[in-house]
N, C-alpha and C positions, 0 to 999 in steps of 0.2 A: 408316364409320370411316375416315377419313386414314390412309393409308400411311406409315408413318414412314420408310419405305427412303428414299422420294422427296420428304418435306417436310422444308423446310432448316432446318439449327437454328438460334436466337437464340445470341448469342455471350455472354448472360449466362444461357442455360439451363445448368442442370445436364450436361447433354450435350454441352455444347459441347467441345472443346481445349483445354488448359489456353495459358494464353498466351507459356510459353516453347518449347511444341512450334510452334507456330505461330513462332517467331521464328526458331527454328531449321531449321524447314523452308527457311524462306526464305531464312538463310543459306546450309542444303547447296545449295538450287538452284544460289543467285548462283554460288558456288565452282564446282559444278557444268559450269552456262553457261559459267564465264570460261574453262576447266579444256579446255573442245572450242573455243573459238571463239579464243582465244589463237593455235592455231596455224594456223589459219588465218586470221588478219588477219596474223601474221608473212609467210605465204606469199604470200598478196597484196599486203603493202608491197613482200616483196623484187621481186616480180617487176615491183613499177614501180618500181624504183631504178635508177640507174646501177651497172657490175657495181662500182666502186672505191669504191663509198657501201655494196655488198653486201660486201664484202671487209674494209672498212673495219671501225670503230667501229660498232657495233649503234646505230641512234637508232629509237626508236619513231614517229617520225615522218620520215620523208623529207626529204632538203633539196633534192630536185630529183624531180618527178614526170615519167615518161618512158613510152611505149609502144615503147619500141624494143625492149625482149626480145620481147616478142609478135609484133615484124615480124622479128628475127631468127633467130626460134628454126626459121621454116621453112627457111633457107637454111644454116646452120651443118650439120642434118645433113637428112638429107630425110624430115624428119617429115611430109610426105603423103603417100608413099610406107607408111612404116609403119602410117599412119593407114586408109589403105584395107588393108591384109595385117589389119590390126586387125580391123577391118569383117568382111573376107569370110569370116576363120577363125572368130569370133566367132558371124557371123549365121548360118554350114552348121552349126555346133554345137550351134547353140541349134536352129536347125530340124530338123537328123538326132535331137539328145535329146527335142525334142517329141514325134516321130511315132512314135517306137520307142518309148519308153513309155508313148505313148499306148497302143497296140497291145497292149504286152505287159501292161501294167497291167490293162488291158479282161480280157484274158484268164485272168490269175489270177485277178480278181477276181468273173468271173463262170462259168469255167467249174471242174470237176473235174478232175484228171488225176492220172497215176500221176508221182509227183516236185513236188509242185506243192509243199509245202512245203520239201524242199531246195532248189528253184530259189529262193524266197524267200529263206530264211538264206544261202543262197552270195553271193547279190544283197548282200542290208546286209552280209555279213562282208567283203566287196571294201572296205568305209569302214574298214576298222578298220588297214591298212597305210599305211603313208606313202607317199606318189608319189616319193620318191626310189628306195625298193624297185621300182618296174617300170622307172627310166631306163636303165641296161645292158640289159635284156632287151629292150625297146622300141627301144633304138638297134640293139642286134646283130639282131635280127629284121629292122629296116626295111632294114639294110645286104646281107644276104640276098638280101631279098626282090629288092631292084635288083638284084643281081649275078644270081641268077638268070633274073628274067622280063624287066627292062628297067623294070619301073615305079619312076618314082625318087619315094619314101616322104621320107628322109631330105630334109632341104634344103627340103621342097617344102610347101605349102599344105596339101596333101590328109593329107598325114601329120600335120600338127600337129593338122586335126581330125579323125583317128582317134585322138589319143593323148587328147584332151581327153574324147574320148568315154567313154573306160577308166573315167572317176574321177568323170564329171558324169551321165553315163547308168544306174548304180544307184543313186544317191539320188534320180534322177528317179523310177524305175520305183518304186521304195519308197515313195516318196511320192504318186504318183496311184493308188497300190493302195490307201492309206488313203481316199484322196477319193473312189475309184470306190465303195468298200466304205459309203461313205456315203450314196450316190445313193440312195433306193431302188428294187429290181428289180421292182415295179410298172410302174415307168415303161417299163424293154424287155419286158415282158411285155405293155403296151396296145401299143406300138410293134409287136410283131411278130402280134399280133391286126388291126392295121391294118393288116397288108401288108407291113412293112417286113422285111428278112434282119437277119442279128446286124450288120453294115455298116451298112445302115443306120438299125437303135436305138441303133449308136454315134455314129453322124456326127449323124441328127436329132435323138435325147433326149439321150443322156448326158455327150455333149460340150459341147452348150450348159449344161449344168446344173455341170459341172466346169471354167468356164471361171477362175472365181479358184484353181485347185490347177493347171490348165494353164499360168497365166500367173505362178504362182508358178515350177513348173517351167523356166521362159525367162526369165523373170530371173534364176533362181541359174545355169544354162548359161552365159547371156550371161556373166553378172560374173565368175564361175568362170574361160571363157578370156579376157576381157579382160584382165584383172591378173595372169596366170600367167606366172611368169618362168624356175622350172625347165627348164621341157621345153620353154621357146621359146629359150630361151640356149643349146640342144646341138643342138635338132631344125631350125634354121635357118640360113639364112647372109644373105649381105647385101643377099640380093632381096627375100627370105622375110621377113626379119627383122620383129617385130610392136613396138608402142607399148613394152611394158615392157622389154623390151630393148634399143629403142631410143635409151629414155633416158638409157640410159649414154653415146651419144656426145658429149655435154656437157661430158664429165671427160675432158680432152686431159691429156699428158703436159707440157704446158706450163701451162697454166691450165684452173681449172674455174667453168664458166661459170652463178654459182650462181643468179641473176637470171632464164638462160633455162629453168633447172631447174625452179624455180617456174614463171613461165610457161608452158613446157607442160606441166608436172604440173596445172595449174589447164585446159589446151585437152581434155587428154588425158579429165579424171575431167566433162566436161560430159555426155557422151553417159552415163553412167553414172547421175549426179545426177538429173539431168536425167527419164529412165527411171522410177529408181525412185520419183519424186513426181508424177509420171503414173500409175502402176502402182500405187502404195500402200496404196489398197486394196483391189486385188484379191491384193497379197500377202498381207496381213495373212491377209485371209480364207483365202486356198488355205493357207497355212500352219498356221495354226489348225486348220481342219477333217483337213486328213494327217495330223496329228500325233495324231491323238483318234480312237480306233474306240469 
């Protein structure tokens, strides 16, 4: 007997669509489509225009194509500079929220303890405040902590990726606790029949088996500090300073340079794009499976 799930129907069977849902569909798409892609063909016109053609009269087509914002957008303010602060705070983030919830995940979700489900609820209830709520107490703490020991927090590299960690490392840990919870505990139980310590049935079996909920989790870290503006606009200054706040140097008190705006908004979001369609689907998947016990 033929599967009807999986055989396609004739478009004059009975079962078929009726043919205004079908027209309609395709209208919502088009609308749809035009509705994301709109602004970003604006963005990419402006950024090859000249800045008095950007300022000027809107024309949907350009009366003079140029790459000169793309060559000047490095010299106006020192967008490499920012570009590596991007990098480094970005990549220790993503790498400190891997391994701590790897760890911690591993461990609610495979062992007993006295607290284990408070530590859980405390964990998600950390999502439920706004990160403007920790900015004061995370500024006055870091300012302390320098006065006191000598470690300078504030200003500095290291502090923005402990602060990033505050708000990206519970939802990690929330989330590989679902993926671990899915593994099955067969797997460390032949693991550690073979020889292996609880190390390594995490490092041999179970990591390899949670690698799309792993790589979910460094994608949301990653993206989470790269486009964070908050707590990079107070916790930094002009060495420190990362991509998103960067980009405010463009808007002088004389003129604002809308051209170079676009263009690096388009340098900036490549490592980002770029990522996620590489990664895709391993998010999909870690995603999917955390989210479903």
């Amino acid at each position: 007997m033929p599967d009807l799930s999986t055989t396609p129907v004739a478009r004059n069977s009975p079962m078929a669509p009726p043919r205004s849902f079908l027209w309609s569909r395709w209208i919502f798409l088009t609308l749809l489509t035009g509705f994301v892609l709109l602004p970003v063909y604006v963005m990419v016109s402006s950024s090859l225009k000249p800045l008095a053609d950007v300022t000027g009269q809107f024309r949907w087509l350009p009366s003079e194509l140029t790459i000169r914002p793309y060559i000047d957008i490095w010299s106006t303010v020192p967008l490499a500079r920012y570009f590596v602060n991007s990098l480094i705070v970005a990549g220790a983030a993503t790498v400190c929220s891997v391994v701590i919830a790897v760890f911690s995940a591993y461990a609610v979700s495979r062992y007993s303890f006295r607290g284990k489900r408070v530590f859980t609820v405390t964990v998600l209830s950390t999502q439920m405040f706004p990160g403007i709520l920790f900015l004061l107490p995370l500024f006055l703490l870091y300012v302390n902590i320098g006065n006191a020991t000598g470690i300078a927090l504030f200003g500095s590299r290291g502090g923005l990726i402990l602060t990033y960690l505050t708000f990206s490392l519970p939802f990690s840990i929330w989330m590989l606790i679902g993926y671990f919870d899915s593994v099955p505990r067969d797997l460390d139980e032949a693991a550690l029949v073979d020889g292996c310590g609880p190390l390594g049935a995490l490092f041999r079996v179970v990591v390899p088996a949670a690698i799309p909920g792993i790589v979910a989790v460094a994608v949301y870290a990653f993206m989470t500090a790269w486009g964070e503006v908050l707590f990079a606009s107070v916790m930094t200054n002009e060495t420190t300073r990362t991509l998103a706040v960067g980009l405010q140097g463009y808007s002088t008190l004389n003129d604002v340079y809308w051209n170079q705006i676009m263009a690096a908004s388009l340098v900036v979001s490549v490592p980002v794009v770029a990522g996620f369609l590489l990664l895709q689907r391993y998010l999909v998947a870690g995603l999917t499976a955390g989210a479903v016990k």
